[in-house]
Every structure is written in structure tokens, then in C-alpha cells.
N, C-alpha and C positions, 0 to 999 in steps of 0.2 A: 214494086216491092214494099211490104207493108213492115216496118221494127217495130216492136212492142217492147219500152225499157220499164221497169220496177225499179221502184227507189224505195228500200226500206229503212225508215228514218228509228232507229234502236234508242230508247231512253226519251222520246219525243213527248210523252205525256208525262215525267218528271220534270222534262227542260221546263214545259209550261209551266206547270203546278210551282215552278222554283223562281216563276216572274213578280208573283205576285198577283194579287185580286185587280188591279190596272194594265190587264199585259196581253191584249187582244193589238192593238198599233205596233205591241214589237214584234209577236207573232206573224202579221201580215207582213210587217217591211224584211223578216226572216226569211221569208215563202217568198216574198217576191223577189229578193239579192238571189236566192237558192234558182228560179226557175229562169232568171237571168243570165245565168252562171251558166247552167245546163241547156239554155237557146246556145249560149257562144259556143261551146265545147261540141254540140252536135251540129252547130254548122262549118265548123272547123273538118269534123269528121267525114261528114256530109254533105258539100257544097254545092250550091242548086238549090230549089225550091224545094221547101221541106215542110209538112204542116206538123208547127210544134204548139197549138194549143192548148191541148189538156194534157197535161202530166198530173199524174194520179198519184201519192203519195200514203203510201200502207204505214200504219201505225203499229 
């Protein structure tokens, strides 16, 4: 069985623009807590071997 999940991140191109001209390192350690978050919660749901490497994020 194949799940296809969408995560629409709403206001994500103000959250940026509101870091400042230095705000590519918080951006990433953001993304990275976020897809961290979303491995535990889907292996919680779905326990087994599950290929969780690219989650795509729509702006």
C-alpha cells in the first residue's frame, strides 16, 4: 500500500521573510524538528518498515 500525505505549511514565506537576512540555519533546523516530528507520528500510526524519506512541503 502506497500513502501519499501533503503538508501545507500556510504563512511559510512571511514566517521567512520575518527571520531576517541571516535565517537560512533556522529555516533548516525548522524543517528538520518538523520532519522529525512527522517520522515519530507516522511510525506510531504505522509500525513496520515504512519508507519516510521525502516529504514534500507545498508553500
Amino acid at each position: 500500500m502506497v500513502q501519499v500525505t501533503i503538508i501545507r505549511l500556510i504563512g511559510y514565506r512571511e514566517w521567512t521573510e520575518s527571520l531576517g537576512p541571516d535565517r537560512e540555519h533556522i529555516i533548516q533546523r525548522v524543517q528538520s524538528q518538523l520532519h522529525n516530528e512527522l517520522i515519530n507520528v507516522f511510525s506510531r500510526l504505522m509500525p513496520g518498515p515504512t519508507h519516510l524519506g521525502m516529504i514534500t512541503y507545498l508553500q
